[in-house]
N, C-alpha and C positions, 0 to 999 in steps of 0.2 A: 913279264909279257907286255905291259900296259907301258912302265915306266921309260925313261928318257934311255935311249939304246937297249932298248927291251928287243923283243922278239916281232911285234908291229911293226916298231920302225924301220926293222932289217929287213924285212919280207916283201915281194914285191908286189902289186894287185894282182889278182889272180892264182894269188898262191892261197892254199886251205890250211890251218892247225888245227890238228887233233887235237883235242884233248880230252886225256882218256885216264882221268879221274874224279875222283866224285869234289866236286865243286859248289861254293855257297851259290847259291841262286842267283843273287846280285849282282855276285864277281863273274859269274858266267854270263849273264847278259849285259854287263860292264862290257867281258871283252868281244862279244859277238856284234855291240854297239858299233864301238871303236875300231872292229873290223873290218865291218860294214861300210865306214867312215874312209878306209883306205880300202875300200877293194879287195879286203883277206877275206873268204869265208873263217869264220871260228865254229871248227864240227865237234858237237855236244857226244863223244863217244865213248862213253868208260866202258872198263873191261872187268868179266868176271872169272871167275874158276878158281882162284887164288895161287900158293905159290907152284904145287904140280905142274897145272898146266903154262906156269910161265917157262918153268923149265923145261915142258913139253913142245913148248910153242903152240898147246891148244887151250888160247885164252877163248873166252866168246867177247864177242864187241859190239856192243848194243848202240845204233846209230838211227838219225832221222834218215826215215826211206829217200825224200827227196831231198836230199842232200845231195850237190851236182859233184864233189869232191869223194865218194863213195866207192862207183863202182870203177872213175879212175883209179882210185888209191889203192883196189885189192890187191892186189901183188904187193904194195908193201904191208899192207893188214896180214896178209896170211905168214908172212916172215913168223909172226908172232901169235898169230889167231886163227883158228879153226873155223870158228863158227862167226858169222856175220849176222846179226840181229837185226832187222829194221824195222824202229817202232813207226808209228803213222805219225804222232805229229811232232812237234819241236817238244824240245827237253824231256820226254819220254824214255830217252833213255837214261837218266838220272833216276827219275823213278822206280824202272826196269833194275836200276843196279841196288837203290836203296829196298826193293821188296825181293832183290836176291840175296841178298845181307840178312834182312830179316827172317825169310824162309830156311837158312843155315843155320840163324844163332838158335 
């Protein structure tokens, strides 16, 4: 994503990346930085329910409420996701998905 013909530098301002797995902290605000930097939003949004619902198409997807790339984007979210989660503040949903992990195991 980050690297030389990664995914930033194909993308154009304005445009938003999901990303919708659990990610080190770092490298997530690495690439929300360098987002930032070129006009991408990078939306912090991983998905729960495991493999059922992927094959259902009713994943949940835990994202920042004020995220402007959001409630554009439901039509392609629901392709794959049910349920739409909106935590209040930034990287909330990271945590949302590391204490839906925990509450399972």
């Amino acid at each position: 994503m980050l690297g030389q013909g990664g995914l930033l530098e194909t993308m154009g301002a304005g445009s938003v990346i999901g990303v919708f797995l659990h990610l080190h902290a770092r490298a997530r605000q690495n690439a929300g930085r360098e987002g930032a930097r070129q006009g991408v939003e990078v939306l912090d949004a991983p998905i729960c329910r495991g493999q059922m619902a992927a094959d259902t198409g009713t994943m949940l997807i835990l994202v920042r409420r004020q995220a402007r790339g959001v409630r554009a984007r439901q039509a392609i979210y629901s392709t794959f996701g049910q349920g739409l989660c909106a935590a209040r503040r930034h990287r909330r949903g990271q945590f949302g998905k590391a204490m839906n992990n925990f509450l399972l195991g």
